[in-house]
C-alpha positions in Angstrom: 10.1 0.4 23.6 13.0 2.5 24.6 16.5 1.8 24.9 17.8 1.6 28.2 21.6 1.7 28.6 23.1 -1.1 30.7 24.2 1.2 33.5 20.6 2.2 34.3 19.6 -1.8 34.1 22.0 -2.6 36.5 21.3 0.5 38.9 16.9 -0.3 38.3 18.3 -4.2 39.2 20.3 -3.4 42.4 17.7 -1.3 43.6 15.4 -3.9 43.3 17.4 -6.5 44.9 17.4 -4.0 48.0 14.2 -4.9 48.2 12.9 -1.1 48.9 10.8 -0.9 46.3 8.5 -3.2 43.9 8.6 -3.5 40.1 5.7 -1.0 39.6 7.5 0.9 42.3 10.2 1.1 40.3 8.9 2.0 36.8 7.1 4.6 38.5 10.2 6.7 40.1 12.3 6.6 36.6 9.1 7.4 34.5 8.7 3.9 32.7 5.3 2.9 31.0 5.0 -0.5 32.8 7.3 -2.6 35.1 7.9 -5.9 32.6 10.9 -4.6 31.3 12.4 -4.7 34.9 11.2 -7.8 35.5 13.3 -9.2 32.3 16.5 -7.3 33.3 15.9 -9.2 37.1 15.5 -12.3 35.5 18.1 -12.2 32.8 20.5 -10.7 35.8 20.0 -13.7 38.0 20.5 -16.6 34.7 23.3 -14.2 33.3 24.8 -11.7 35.6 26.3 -8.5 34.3 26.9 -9.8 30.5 23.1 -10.5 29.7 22.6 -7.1 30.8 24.7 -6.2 27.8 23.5 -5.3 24.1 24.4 -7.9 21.8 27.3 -6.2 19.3 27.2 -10.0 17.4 24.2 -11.8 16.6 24.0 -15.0 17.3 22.9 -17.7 14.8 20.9 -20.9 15.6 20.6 -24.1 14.2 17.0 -25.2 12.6 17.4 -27.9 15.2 18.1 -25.9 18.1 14.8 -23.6 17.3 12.4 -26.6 16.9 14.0 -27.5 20.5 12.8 -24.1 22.0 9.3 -24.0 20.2 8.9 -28.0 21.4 9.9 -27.7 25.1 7.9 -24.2 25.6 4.5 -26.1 23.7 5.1 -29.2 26.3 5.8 -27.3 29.1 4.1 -24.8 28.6 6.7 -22.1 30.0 6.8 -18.7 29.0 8.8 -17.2 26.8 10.8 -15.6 29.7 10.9 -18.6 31.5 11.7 -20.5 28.3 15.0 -18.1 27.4 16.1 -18.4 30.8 16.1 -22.4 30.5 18.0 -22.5 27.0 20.4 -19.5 28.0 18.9 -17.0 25.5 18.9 -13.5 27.3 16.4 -12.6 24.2 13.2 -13.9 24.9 11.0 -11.9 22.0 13.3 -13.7 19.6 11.8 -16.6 20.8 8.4 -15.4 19.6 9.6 -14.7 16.3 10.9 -17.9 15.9 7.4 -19.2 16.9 5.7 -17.0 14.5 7.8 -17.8 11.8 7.2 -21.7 12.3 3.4 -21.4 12.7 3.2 -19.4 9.2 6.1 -21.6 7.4 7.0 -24.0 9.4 10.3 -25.6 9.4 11.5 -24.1 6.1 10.6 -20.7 7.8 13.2 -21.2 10.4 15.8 -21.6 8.0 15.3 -19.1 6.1 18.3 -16.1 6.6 17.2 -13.0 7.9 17.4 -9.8 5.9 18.4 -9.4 2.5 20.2 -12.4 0.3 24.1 -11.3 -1.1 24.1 -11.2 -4.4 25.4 -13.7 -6.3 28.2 -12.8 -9.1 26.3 -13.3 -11.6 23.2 -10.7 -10.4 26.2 -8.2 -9.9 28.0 -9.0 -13.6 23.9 -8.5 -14.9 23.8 -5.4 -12.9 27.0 -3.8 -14.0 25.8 -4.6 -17.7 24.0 -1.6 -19.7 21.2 -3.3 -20.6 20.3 -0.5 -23.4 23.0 -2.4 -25.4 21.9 -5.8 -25.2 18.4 -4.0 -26.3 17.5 -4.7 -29.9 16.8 -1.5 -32.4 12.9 -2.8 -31.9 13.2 -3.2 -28.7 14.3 0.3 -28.0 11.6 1.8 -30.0 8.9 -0.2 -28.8 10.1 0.8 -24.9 10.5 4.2 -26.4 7.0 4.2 -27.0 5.6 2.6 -24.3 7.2 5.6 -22.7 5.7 8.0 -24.7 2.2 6.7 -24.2 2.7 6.8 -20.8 3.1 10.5 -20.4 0.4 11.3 -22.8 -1.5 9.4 -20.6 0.0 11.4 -17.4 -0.6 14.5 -19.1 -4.4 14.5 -20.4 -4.9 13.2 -16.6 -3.4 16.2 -15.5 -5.0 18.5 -17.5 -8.3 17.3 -16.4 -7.7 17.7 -13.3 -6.4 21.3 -13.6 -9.3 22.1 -15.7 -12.0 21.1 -12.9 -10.1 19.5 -9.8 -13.4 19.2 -8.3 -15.2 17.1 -11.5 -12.2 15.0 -11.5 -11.7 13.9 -8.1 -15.3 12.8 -7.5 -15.6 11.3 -10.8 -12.4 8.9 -9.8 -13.3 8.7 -6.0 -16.8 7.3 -7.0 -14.8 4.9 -8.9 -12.7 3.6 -6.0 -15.7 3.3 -4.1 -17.7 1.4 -6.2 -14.8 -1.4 -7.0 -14.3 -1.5 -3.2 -17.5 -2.4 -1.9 -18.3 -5.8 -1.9 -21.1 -7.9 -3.3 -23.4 -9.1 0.0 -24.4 -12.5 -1.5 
């Protein structure tokens, strides 16, 4: 979906106010796919005014609690999601869905689960910083030198193969994936 700024919402929500023209109406004359993104802006317009118009520059955090309110009073009421950000003041309602979808697949311990990536923790950064090649044993650096070694021997017969009949190789490996990818129809 593309981003609208908030000075087009707010012209696409006064001109619909007028009353001149309909939602479909609307999304025609400034090119838009379909009209439910100006139905949101209307409705988040009339719960919030100007401000829930507005892009979010802080996001807002919920409590576990509050969440298992939303998902409960939208499952008894059976409001939308729309309908169901408009009621709790949340001028997001897809974040409303993703709450949901979280809780179906892991229930409450989904919901309190941060978003994004964990900060590291000072001992993960201390273990980062470390060269681990010095806390590597004399055995343990040969034996990874090795492992190393056998690996691009490996890489390089494989290549030669293939530069030595492109053609023989490929279909001798795609019949492989083939055959491990069909299924047995027991």
């Amino acid at each position: 979906m593309a981003k609208y700024s908030e000075e087009f919402k707010l012209m696409i929500v006064h001109e619909y106010q007028k009353g001149h023209l309909s939602f479909d109406r609307l999304a025609k004359k400034y090119g838009m796919n379909d009209s439910t993104a100006i139905k949101k802006w209307v409705k988040v317009y009339d719960k919030f005014g100007t401000t829930g118009l507005m892009k979010k520059s802080k996001r807002e955090t919920f409590s576990v609690q509050f969440k298992l309110d939303v998902i409960s009073f939208m499952k008894r009421t059976g409001s939308s999601e729309m309908d169901t950000a408009i009621y709790f003041g949340l001028s997001s309602p897809s974040m409303i869905g993703a709450w949901k979808k979280v809780f179906l697949g892991d229930g409450v311990d989904g919901l309190d689960r941060a978003k994004g990536r964990p900060p590291m923790s000072d001992k993960a950064k201390n273990k980062k910083n470390r060269c681990t090649e010095k806390e590597m044993t004399y055995e343990q650096k040969l034996e990874r030198e090795n492992e190393l070694l056998r690996l691009e021997v490996e890489y390089l017969k494989k290549l030669r193969a293939f530069q030595m009949d492109p053609e023989g190789y490929l279909e001798k490996h795609k019949q492989r994936y083939h055959s491990n990818s069909k299924k047995s129809s027991n």
